[in-house]
C-alpha positions in Angstrom: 93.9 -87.9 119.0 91.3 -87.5 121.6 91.8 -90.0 124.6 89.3 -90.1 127.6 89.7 -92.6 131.2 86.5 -92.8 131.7 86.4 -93.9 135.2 89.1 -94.0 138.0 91.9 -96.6 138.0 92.4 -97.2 141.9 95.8 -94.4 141.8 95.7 -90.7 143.2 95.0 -88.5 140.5 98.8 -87.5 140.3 100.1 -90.5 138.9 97.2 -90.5 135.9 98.5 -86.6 135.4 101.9 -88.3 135.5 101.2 -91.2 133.4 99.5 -89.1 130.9 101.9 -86.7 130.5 103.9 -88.2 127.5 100.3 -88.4 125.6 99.8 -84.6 126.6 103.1 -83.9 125.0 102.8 -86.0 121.8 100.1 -83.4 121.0 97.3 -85.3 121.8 93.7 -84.3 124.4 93.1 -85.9 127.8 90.4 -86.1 129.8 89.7 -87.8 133.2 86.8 -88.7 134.4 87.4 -89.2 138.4 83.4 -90.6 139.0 82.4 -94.2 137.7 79.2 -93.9 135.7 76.7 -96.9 134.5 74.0 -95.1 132.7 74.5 -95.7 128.7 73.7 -92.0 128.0 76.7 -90.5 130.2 79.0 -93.1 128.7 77.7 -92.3 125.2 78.3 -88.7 126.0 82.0 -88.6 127.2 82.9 -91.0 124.3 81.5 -88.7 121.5 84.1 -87.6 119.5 86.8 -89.9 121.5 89.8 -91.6 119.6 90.4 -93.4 122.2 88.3 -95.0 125.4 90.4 -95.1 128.7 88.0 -98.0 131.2 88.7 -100.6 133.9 85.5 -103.1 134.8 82.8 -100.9 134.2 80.7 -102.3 131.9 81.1 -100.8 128.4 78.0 -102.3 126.4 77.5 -102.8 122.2 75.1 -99.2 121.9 77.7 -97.2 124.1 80.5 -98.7 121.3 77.8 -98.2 118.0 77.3 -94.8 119.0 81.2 -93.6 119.8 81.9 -93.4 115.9 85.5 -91.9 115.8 86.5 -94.7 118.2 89.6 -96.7 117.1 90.5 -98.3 120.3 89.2 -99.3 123.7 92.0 -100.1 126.5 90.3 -102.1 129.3 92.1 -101.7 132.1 91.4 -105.0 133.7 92.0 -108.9 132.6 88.7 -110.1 131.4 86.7 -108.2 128.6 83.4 -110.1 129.5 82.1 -106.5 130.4 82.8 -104.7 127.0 81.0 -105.3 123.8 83.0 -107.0 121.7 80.2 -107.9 118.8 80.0 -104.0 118.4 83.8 -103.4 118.6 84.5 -106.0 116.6 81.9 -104.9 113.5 83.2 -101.3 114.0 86.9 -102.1 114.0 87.8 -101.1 117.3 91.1 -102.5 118.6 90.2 -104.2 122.4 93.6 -104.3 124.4 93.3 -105.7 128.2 96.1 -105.4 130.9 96.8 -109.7 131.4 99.3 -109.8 133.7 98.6 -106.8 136.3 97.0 -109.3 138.8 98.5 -112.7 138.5 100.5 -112.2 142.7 97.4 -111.0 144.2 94.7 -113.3 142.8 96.8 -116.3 143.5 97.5 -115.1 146.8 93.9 -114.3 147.6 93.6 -118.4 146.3 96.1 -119.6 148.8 94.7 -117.5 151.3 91.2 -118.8 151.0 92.2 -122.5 150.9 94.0 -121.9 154.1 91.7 -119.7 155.5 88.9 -122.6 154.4 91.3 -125.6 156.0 92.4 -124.0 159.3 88.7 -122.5 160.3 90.1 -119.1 160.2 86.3 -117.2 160.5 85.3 -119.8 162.9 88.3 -119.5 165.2 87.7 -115.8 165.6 83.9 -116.1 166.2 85.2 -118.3 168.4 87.8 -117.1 170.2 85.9 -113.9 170.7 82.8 -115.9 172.6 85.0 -117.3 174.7 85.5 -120.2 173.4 88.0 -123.2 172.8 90.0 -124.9 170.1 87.5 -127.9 170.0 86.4 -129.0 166.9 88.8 -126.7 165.1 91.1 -129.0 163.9 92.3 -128.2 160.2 94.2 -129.3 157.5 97.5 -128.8 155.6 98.0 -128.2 152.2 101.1 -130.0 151.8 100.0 -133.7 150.3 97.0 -132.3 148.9 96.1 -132.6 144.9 95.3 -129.0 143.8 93.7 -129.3 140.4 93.4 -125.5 138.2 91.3 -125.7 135.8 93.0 -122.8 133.1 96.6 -122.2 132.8 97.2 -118.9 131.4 99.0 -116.7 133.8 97.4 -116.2 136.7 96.2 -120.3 136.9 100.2 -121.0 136.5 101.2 -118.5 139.5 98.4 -120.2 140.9 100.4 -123.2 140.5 103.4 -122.3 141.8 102.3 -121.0 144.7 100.5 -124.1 146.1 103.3 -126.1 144.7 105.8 -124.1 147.3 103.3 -125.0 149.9 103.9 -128.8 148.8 100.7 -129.8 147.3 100.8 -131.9 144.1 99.5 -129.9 141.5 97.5 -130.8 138.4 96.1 -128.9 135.7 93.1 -128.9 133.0 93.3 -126.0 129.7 92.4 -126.4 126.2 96.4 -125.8 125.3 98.8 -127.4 127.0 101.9 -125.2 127.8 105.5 -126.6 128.3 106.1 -123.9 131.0 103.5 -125.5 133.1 105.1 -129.1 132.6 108.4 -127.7 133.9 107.1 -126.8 137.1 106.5 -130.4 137.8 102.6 -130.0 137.0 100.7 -132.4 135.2 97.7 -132.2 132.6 94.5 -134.1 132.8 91.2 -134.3 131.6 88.7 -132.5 133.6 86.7 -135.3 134.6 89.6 -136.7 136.2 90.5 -133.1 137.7 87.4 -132.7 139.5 87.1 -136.1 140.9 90.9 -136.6 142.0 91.5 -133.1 143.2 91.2 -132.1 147.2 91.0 -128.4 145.8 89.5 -127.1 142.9 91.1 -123.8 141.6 89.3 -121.9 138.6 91.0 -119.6 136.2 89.5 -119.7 133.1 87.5 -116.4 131.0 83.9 -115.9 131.0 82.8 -116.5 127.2 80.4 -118.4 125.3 82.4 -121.9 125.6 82.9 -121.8 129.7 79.2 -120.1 131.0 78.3 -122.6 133.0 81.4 -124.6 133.0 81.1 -126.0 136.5 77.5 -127.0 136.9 75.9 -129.7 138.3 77.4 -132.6 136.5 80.5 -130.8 137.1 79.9 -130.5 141.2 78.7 -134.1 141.4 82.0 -135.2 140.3 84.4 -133.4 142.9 85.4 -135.4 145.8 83.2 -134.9 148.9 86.3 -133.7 151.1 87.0 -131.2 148.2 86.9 -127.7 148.6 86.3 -125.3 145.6 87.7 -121.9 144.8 86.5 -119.1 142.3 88.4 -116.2 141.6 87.6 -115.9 137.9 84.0 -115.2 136.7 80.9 -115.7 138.3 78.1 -116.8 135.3 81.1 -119.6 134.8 79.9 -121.1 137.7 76.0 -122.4 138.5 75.7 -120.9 141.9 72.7 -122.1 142.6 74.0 -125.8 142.3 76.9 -124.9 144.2 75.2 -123.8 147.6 72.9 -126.8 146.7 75.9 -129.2 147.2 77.4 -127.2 150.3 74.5 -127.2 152.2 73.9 -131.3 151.0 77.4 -132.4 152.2 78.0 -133.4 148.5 81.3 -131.0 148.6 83.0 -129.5 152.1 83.9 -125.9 151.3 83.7 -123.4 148.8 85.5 -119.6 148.2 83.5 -117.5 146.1 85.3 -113.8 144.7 83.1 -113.4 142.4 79.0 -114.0 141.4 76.9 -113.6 138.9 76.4 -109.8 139.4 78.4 -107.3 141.4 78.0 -106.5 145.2 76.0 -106.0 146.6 74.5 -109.9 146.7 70.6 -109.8 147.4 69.3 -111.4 150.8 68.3 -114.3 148.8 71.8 -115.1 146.7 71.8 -119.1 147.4 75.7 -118.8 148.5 74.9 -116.2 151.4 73.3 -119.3 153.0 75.4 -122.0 152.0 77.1 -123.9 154.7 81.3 -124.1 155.0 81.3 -121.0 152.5 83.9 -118.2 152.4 82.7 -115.1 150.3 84.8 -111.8 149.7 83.1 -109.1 147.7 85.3 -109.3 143.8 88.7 -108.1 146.0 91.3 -110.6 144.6 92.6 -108.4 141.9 92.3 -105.2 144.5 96.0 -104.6 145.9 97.4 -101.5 145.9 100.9 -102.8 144.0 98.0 -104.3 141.2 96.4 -100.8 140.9 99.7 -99.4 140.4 100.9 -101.8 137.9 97.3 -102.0 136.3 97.5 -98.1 135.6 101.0 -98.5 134.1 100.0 -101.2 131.6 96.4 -99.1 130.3 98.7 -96.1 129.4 101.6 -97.9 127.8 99.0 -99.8 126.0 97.1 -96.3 124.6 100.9 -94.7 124.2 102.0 -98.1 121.7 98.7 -98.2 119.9 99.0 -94.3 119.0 102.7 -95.0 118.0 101.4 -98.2 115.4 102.6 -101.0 118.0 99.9 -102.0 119.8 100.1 -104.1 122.9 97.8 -107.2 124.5 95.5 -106.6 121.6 92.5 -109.1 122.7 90.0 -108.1 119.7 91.4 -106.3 116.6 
């Protein structure tokens, strides 16, 4: 088979020789691509003739897929497929396997981090510590007591959930499928109406597809508590940003942490959260750890390795 990584996984270049190694000696062609490329004519042109398509977030669109004819499979080397064309894949029979599970510590971490960061003042007390300033009207909050509400418990809303539970927060969650897992930990399902209006922090972990674009809107905003702070680590488009900054700047919520937007950084000069009030924004970093890159890279090629031995692995469209 002919396999190309068509952009670079976040790893030196020795552990992809390494990794690919047992491919090379099955018999089979790789080829690294150590530049990330956009334009639809490069991507057509290093997946002509391709068995197998090797990417991580870079978006991957339905003509690049139409026009890759000998393709069979497409390992995505990140969580969400939102960025790949699945209509095509799916009408040409290609095989969509993700990497679930790669980030689950360091997206929950980056969520406790950012509800800390959001409740202790931890940008304001270095703006003001470096103008000289004082402790007054710096005084924050504890997490312990608080009602965390997740909306989507697959794995990285549960770890989520564990984490703030260790902090001592009552946790409560919202998802489609109930899972007894999450029950054992002491976490409790409700609907999301009563999620949003019960819950001191909103945590959302939940794909972008057809059925949750828009998900948290205005309705949705209008019903959080107006001492609730809000945290996105998932998708952007899931998310009406526009409302959002509309109910910072209003009073109508206290705090939101935003990983991710409707496009990629960088935001224009005009993007309604840059100028949203009580607002922590980091530029799509939650998944970006170095142990994540390493464990992200180890999941793609055992994924390409069991689909060329018959068995493939977290098959998300086949």
């Amino acid at each position: 088979m002919n396999i190309s990584l068509l952009e670079p996984l976040g790893v030196p270049a020795s552990m992809i020789d390494e990794l690919a190694e047992p491919i090379r000696k099955a018999g089979h062609n790789f080829t690294y691509y150590d530049n990330k490329t956009t334009d639809a004519e490069e991507l057509k042109r290093r997946s002509a003739g391709q068995d197998i398509i090797m990417i991580a977030n870079n978006k991957y669109p339905s003509d690049v897929v139409d026009s890759a004819h000998d393709l069979k499979m497409l390992a995505v080397a990140f969580t969400g497929i939102d960025h790949v064309g699945l209509d095509a894949c799916k009408k040409n029979n290609v095989t969509v396997c993700n990497c679930a599970g790669y980030s689950n510590v360091c997206v929950a971490e980056q969520v406790v981090g950012m509800a800390i960061s959001l409740y202790r003042y931890f940008t304001e007390c270095d703006k003001t510590i470096r103008e000289n300033g004082t402790s007054s009207g710096l005084v924050g909050q504890e997490i312990a007591g608080k009602r965390v509400g997740i909306i989507g418990c697959g794995q990285i809303g549960t770890m989520t959930a564990k984490l703030f539970l260790a902090f001592g927060a009552e946790v409560v969650a919202y998802a489609r499928h109930e899972r007894e897992e999450v029950k054992s930990l002491g976490v409790k399902y409700v609907s999301f109406d009563e999620l949003l209006s019960t819950s001191d922090i909103v945590s959302l972990h939940v794909p972008n597809n057809a059925s949750t674009k828009g998900m948290i809107g205005k309705d949705a905003i209008m019903k959080m508590k107006k001492n609730a702070i809000f945290i996105n680590c998932a998708r952007g488009p899931i998310v009406d940003n526009e409302e959002l900054a509309k109910a910072l700047n209003e009073d109508r919520i206290a705090g939101a942490a935003i990983d991710v937007f409707d496009m990629e950084p960088p935001l224009p000069e005009n993007y309604p959260l840059l100028h949203a009030k009580n607002t922590l924004l980091t530029p799509h970093v939650a998944f970006l750890t170095k142990e994540a890159m390493v464990r992200r890279a180890k999941i793609e090629f055992d994924n390409v390795i069991s689909f060329i031995e018959g068995n493939p692995k977290n098959v998300c469209v086949l």
